[in-house]
mmJSON file of the N, C-alpha and C atoms, coordinates in Angstrom:
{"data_MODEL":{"atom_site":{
"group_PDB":["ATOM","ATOM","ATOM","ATOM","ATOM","ATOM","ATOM","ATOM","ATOM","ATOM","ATOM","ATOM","ATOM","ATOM","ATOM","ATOM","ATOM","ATOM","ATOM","ATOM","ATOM","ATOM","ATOM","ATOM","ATOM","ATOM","ATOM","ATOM","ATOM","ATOM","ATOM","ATOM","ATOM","ATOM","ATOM","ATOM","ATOM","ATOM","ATOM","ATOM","ATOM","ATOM","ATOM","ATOM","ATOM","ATOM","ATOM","ATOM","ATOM","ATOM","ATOM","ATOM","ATOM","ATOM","ATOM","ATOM","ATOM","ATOM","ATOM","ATOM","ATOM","ATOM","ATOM","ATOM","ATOM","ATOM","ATOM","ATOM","ATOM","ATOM","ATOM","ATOM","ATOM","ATOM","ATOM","ATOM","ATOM","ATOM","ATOM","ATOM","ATOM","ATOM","ATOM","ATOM","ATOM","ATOM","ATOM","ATOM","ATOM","ATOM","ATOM","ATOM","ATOM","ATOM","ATOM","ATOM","ATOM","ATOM","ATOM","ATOM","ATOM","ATOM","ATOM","ATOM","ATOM","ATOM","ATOM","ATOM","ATOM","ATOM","ATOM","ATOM","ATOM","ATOM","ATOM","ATOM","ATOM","ATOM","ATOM","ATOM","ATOM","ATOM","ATOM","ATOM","ATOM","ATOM","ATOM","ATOM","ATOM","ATOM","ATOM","ATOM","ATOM","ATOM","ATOM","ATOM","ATOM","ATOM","ATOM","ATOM","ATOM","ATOM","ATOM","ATOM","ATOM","ATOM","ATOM","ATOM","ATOM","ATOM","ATOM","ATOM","ATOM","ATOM","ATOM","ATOM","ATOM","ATOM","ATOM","ATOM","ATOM","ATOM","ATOM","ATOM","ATOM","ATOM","ATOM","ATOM","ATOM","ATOM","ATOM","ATOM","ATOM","ATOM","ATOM","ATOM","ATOM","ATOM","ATOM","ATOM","ATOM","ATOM","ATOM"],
"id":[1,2,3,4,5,6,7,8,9,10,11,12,13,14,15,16,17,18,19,20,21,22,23,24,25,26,27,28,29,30,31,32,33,34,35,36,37,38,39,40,41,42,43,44,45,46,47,48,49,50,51,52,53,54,55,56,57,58,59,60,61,62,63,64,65,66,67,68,69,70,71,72,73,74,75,76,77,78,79,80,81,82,83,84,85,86,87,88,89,90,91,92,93,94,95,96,97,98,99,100,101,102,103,104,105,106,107,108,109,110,111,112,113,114,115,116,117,118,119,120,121,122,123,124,125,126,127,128,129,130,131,132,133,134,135,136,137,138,139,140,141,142,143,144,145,146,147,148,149,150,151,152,153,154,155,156,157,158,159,160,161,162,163,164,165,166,167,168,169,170,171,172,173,174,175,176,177,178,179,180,181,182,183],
"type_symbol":["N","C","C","N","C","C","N","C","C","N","C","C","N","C","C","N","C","C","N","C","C","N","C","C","N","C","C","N","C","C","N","C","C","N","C","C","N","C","C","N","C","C","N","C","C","N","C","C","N","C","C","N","C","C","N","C","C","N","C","C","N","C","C","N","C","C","N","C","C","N","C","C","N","C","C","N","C","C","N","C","C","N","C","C","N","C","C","N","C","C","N","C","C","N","C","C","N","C","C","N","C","C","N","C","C","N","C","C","N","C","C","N","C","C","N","C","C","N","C","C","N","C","C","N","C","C","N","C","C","N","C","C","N","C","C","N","C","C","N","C","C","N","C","C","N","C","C","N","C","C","N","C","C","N","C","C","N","C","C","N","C","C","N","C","C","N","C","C","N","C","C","N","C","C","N","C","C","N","C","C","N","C","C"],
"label_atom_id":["N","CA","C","N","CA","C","N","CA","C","N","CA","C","N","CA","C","N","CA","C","N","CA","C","N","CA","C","N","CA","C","N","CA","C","N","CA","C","N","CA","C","N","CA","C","N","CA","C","N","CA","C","N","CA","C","N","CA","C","N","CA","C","N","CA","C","N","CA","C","N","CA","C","N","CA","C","N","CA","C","N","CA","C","N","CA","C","N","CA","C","N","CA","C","N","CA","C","N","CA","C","N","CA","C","N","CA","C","N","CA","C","N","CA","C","N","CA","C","N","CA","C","N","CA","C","N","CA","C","N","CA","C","N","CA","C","N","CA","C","N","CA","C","N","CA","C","N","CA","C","N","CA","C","N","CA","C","N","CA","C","N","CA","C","N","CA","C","N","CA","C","N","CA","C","N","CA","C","N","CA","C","N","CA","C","N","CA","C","N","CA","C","N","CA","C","N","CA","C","N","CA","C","N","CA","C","N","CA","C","N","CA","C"],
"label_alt_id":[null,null,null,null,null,null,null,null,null,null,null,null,null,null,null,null,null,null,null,null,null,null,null,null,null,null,null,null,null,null,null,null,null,null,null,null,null,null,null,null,null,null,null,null,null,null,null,null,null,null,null,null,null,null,null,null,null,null,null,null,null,null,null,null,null,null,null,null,null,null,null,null,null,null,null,null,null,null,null,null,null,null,null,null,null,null,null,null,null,null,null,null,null,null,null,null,null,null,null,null,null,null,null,null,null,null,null,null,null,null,null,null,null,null,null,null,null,null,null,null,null,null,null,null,null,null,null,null,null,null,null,null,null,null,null,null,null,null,null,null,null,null,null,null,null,null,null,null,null,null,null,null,null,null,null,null,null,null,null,null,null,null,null,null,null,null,null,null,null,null,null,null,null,null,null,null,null,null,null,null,null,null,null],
"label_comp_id":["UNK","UNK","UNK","UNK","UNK","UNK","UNK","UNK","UNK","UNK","UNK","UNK","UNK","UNK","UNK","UNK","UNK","UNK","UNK","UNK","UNK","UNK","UNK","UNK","UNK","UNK","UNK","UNK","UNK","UNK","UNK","UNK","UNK","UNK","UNK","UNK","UNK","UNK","UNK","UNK","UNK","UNK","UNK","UNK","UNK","UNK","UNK","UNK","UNK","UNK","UNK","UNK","UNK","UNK","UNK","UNK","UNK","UNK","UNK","UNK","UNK","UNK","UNK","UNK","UNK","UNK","UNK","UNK","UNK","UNK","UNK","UNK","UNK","UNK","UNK","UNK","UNK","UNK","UNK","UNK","UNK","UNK","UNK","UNK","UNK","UNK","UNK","UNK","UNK","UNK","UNK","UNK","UNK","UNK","UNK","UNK","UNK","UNK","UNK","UNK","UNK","UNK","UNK","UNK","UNK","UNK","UNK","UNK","UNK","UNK","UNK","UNK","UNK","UNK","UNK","UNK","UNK","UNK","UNK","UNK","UNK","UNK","UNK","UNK","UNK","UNK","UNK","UNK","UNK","UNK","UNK","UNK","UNK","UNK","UNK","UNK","UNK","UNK","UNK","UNK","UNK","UNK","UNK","UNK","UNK","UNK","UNK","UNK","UNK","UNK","UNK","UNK","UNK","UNK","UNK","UNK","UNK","UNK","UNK","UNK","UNK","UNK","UNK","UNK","UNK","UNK","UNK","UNK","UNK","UNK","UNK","UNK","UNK","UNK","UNK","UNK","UNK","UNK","UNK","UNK","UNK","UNK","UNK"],
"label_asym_id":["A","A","A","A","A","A","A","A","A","A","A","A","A","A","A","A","A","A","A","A","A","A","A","A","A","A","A","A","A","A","A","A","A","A","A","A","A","A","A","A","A","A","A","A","A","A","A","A","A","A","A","A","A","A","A","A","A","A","A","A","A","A","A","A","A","A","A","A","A","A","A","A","A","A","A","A","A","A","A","A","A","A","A","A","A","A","A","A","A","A","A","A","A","A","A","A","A","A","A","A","A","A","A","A","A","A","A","A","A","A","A","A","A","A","A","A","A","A","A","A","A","A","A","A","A","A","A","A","A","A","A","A","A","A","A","A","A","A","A","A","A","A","A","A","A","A","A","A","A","A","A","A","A","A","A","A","A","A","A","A","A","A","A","A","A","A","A","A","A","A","A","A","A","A","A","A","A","A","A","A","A","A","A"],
"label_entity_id":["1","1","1","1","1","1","1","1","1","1","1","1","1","1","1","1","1","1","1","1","1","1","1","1","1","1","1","1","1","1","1","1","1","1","1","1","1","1","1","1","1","1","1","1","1","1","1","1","1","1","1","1","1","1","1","1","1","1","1","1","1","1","1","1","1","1","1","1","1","1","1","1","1","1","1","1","1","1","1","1","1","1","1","1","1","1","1","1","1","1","1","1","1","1","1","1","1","1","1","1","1","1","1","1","1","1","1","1","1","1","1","1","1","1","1","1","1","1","1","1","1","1","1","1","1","1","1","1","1","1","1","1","1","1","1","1","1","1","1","1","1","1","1","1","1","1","1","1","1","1","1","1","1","1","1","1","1","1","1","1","1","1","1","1","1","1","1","1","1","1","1","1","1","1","1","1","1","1","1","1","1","1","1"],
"label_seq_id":[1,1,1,2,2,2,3,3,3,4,4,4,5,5,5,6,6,6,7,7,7,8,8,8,9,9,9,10,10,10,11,11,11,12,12,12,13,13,13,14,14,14,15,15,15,16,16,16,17,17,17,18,18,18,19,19,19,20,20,20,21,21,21,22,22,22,23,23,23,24,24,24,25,25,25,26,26,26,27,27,27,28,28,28,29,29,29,30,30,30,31,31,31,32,32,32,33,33,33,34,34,34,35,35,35,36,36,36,37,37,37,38,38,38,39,39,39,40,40,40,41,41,41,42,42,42,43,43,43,44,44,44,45,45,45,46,46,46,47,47,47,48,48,48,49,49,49,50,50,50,51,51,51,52,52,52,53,53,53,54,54,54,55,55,55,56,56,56,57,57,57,58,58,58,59,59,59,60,60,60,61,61,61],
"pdbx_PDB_ins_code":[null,null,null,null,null,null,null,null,null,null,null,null,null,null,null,null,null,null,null,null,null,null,null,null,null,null,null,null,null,null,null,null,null,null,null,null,null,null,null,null,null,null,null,null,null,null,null,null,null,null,null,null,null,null,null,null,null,null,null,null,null,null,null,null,null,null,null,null,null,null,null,null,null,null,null,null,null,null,null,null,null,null,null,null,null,null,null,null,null,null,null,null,null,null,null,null,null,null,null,null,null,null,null,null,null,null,null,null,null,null,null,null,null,null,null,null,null,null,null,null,null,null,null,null,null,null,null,null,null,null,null,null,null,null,null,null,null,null,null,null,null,null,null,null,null,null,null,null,null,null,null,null,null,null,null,null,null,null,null,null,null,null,null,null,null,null,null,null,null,null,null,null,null,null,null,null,null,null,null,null,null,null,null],
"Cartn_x":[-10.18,-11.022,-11.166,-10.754,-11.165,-11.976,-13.346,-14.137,-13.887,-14.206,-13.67,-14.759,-14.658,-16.002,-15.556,-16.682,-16.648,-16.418,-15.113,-15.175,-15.896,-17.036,-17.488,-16.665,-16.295,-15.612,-15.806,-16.511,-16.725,-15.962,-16.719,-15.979,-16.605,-15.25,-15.993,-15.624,-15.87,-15.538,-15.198,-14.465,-13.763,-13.996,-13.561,-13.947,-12.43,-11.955,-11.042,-11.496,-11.164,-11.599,-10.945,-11.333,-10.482,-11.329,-10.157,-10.875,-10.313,-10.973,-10.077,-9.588,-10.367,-9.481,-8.654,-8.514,-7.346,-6.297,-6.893,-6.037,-5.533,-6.456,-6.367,-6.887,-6.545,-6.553,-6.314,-7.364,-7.467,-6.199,-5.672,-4.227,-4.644,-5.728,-6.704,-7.983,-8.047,-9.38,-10.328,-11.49,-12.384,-13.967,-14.279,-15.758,-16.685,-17.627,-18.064,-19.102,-19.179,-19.823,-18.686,-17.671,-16.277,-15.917,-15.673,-15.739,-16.718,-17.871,-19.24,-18.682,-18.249,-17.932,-16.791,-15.497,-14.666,-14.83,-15.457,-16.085,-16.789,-17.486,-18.131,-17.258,-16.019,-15.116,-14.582,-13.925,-13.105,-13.836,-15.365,-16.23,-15.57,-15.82,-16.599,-14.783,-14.084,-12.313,-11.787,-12.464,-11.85,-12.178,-11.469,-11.19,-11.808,-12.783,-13.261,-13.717,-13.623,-13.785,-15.663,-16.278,-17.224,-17.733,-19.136,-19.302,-19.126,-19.488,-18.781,-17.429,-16.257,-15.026,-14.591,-15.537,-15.234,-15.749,-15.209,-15.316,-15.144,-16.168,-16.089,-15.453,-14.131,-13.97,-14.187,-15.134,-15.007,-13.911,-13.218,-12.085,-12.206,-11.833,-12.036,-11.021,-11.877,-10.725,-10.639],
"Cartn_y":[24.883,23.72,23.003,21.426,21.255,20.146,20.255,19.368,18.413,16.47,15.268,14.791,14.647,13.854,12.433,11.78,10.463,9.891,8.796,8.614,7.56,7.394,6.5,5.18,4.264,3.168,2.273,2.038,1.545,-0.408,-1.01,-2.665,-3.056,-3.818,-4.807,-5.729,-7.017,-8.331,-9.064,-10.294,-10.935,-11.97,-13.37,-14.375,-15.539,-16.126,-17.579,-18.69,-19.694,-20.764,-22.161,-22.989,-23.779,-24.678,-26.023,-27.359,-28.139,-28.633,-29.221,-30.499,-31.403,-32.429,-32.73,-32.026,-31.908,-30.698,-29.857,-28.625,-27.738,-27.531,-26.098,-25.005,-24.213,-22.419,-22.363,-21.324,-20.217,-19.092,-18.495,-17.648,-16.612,-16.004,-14.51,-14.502,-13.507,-12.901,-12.717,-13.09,-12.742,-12.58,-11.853,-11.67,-12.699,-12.344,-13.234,-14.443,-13.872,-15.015,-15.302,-14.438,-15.485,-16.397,-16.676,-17.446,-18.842,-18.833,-19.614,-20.217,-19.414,-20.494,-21.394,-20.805,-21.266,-22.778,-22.56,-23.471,-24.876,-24.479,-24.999,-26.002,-25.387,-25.973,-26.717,-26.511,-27.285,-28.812,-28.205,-29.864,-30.733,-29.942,-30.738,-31.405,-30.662,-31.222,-32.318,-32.421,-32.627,-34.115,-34.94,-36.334,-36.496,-36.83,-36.914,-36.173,-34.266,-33.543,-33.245,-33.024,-32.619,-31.827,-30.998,-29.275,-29.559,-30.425,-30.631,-30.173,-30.356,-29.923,-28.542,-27.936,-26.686,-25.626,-24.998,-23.577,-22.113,-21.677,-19.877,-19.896,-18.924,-17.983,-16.483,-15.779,-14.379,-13.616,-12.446,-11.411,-10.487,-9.846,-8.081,-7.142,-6.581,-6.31,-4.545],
"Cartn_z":[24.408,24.571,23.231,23.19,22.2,21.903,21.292,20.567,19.913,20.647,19.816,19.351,18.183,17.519,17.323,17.39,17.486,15.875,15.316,13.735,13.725,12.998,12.74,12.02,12.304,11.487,10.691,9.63,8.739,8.853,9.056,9.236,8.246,7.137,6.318,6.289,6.116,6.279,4.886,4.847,3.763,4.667,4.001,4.286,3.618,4.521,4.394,3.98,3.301,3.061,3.213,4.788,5.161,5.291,4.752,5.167,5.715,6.958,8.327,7.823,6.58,6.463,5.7,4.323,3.915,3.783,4.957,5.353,4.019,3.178,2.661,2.946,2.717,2.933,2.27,1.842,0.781,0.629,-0.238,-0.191,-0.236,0.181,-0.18,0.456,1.337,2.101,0.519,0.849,-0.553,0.11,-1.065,-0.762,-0.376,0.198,0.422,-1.126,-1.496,-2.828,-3.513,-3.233,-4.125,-3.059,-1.771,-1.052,-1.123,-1.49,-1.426,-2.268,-4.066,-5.287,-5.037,-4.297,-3.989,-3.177,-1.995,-1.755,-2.224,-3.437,-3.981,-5.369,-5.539,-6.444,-5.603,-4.291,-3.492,-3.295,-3.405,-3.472,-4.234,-5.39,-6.466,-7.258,-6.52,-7.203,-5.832,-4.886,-3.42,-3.551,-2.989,-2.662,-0.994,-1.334,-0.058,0.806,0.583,1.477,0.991,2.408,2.705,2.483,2.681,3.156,4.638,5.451,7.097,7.293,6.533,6.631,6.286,5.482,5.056,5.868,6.306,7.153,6.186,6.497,5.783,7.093,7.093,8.179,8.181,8.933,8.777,9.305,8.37,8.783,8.884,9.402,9.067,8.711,7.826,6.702,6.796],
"occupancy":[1.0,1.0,1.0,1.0,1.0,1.0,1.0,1.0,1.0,1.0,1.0,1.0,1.0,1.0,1.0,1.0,1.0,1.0,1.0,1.0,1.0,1.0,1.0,1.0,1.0,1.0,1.0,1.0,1.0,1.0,1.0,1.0,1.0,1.0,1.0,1.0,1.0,1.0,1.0,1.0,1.0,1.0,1.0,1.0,1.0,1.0,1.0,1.0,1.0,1.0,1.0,1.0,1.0,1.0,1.0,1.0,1.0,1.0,1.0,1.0,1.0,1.0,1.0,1.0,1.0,1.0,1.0,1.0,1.0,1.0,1.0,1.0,1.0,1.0,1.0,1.0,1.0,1.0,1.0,1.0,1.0,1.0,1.0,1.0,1.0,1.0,1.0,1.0,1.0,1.0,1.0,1.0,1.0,1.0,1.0,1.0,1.0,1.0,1.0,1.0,1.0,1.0,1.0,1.0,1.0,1.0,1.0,1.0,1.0,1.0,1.0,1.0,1.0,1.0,1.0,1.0,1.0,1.0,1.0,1.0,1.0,1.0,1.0,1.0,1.0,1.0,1.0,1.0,1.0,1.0,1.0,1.0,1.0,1.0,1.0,1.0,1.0,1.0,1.0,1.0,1.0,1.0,1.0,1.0,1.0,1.0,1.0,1.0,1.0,1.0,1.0,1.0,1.0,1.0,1.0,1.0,1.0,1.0,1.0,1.0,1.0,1.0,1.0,1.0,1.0,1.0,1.0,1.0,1.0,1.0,1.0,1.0,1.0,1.0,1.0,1.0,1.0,1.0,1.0,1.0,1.0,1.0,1.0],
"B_iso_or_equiv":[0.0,0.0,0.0,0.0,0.0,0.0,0.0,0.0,0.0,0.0,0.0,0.0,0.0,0.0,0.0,0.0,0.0,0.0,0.0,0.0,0.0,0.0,0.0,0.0,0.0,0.0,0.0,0.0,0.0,0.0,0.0,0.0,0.0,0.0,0.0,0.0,0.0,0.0,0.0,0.0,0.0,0.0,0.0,0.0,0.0,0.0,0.0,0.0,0.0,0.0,0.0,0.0,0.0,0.0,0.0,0.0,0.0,0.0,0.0,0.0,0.0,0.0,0.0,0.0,0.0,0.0,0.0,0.0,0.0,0.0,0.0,0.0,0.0,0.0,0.0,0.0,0.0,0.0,0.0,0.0,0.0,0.0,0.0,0.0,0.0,0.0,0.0,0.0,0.0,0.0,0.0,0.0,0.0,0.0,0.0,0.0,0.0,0.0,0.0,0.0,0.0,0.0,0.0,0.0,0.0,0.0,0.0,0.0,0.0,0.0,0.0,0.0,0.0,0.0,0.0,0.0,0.0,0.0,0.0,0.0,0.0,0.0,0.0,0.0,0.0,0.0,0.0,0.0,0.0,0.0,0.0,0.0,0.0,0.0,0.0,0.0,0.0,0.0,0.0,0.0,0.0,0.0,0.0,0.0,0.0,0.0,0.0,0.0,0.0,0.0,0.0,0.0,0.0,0.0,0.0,0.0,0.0,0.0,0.0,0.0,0.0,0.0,0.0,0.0,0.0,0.0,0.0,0.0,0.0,0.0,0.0,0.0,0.0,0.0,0.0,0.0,0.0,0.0,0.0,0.0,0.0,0.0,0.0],
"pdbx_formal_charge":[null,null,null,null,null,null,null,null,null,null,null,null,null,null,null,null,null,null,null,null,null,null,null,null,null,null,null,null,null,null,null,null,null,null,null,null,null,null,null,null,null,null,null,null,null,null,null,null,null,null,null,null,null,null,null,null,null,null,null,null,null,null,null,null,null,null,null,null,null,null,null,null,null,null,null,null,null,null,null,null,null,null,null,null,null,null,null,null,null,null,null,null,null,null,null,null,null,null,null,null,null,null,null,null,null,null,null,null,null,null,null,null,null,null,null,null,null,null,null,null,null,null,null,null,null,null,null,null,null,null,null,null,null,null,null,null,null,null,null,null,null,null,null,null,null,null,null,null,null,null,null,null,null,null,null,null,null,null,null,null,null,null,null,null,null,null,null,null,null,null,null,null,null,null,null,null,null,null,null,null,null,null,null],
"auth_seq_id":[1,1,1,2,2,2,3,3,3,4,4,4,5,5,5,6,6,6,7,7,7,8,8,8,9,9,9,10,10,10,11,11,11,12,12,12,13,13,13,14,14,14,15,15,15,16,16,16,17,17,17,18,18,18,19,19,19,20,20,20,21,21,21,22,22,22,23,23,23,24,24,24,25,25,25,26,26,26,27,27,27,28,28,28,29,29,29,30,30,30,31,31,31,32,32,32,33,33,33,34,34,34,35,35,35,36,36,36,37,37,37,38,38,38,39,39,39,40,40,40,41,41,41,42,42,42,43,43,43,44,44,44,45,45,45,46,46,46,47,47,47,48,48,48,49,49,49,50,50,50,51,51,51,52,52,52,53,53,53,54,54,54,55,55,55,56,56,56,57,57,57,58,58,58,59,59,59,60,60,60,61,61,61],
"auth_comp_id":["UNK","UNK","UNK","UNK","UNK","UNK","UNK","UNK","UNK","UNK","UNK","UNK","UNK","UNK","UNK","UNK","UNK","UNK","UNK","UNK","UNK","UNK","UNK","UNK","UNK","UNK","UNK","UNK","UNK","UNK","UNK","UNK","UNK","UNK","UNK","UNK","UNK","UNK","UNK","UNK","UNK","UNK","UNK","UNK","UNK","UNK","UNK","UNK","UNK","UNK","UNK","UNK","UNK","UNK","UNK","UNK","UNK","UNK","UNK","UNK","UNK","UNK","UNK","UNK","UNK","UNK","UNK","UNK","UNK","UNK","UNK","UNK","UNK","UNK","UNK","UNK","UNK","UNK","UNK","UNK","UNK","UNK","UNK","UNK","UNK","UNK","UNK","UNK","UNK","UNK","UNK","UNK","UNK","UNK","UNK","UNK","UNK","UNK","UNK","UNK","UNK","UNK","UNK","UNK","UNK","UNK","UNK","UNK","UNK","UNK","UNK","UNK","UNK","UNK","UNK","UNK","UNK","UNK","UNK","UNK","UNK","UNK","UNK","UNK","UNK","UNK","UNK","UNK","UNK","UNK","UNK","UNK","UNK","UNK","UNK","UNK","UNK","UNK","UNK","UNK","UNK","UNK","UNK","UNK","UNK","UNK","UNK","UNK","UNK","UNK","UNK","UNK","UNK","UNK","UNK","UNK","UNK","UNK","UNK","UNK","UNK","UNK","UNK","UNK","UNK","UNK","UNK","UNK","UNK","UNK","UNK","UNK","UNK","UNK","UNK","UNK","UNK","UNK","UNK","UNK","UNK","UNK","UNK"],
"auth_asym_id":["A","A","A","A","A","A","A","A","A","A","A","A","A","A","A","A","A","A","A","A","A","A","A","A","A","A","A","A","A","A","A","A","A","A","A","A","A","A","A","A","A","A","A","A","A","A","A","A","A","A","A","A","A","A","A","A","A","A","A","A","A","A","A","A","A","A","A","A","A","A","A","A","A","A","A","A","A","A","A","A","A","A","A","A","A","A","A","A","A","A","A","A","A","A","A","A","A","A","A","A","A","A","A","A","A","A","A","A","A","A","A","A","A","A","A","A","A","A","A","A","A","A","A","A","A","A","A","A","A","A","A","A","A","A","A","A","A","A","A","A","A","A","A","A","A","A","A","A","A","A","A","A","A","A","A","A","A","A","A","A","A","A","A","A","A","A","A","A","A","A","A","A","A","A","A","A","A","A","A","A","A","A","A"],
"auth_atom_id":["N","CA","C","N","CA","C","N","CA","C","N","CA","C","N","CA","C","N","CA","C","N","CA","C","N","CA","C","N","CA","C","N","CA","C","N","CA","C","N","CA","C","N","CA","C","N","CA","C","N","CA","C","N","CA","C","N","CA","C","N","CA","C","N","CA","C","N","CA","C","N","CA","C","N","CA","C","N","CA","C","N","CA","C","N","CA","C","N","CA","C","N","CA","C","N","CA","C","N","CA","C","N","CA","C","N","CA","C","N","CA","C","N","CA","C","N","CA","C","N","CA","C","N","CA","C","N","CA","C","N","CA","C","N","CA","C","N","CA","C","N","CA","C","N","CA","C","N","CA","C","N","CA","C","N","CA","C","N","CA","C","N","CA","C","N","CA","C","N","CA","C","N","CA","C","N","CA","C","N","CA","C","N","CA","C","N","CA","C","N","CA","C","N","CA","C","N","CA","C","N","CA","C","N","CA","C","N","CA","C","N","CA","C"],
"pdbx_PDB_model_num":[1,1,1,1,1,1,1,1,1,1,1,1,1,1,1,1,1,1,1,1,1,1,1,1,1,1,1,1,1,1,1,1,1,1,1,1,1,1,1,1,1,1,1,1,1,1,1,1,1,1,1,1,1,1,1,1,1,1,1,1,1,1,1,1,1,1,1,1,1,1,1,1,1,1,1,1,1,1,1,1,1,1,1,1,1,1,1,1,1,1,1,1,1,1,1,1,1,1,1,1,1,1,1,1,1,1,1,1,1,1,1,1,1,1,1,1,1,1,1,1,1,1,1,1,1,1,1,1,1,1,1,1,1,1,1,1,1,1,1,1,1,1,1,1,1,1,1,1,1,1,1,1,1,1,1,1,1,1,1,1,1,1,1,1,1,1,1,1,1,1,1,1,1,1,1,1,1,1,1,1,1,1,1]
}}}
């Protein structure tokens, strides 16, 4: 007889960084506060792009 124990699975998440109007993606799943800064540069260098256009995507990593 044999005894199955249940593995607990550990999920951690990373985060994409896409912007629908001038269609960049990020080249690297990243943490989430490296994601936020990332973000936050894509502003501030971006021609026109929004925080409306920018999407965190969550992954699981």
């Amino acid at each position: 007889m044999h005894l199955w124990s249940k593995r607990s699975t550990v999920v951690s998440w990373s985060y994409i960084v896409v912007c629908k109007k001038c269609g960049y993606i990020s080249a690297e799943k990243l943490p989430e506060q490296e994601a936020k800064d990332l973000r936050r540069s894509h502003l501030e260098g971006s021609h026109g792009c929004t925080i409306s256009h920018i999407t965190l995507m969550k992954v699981r990593t």
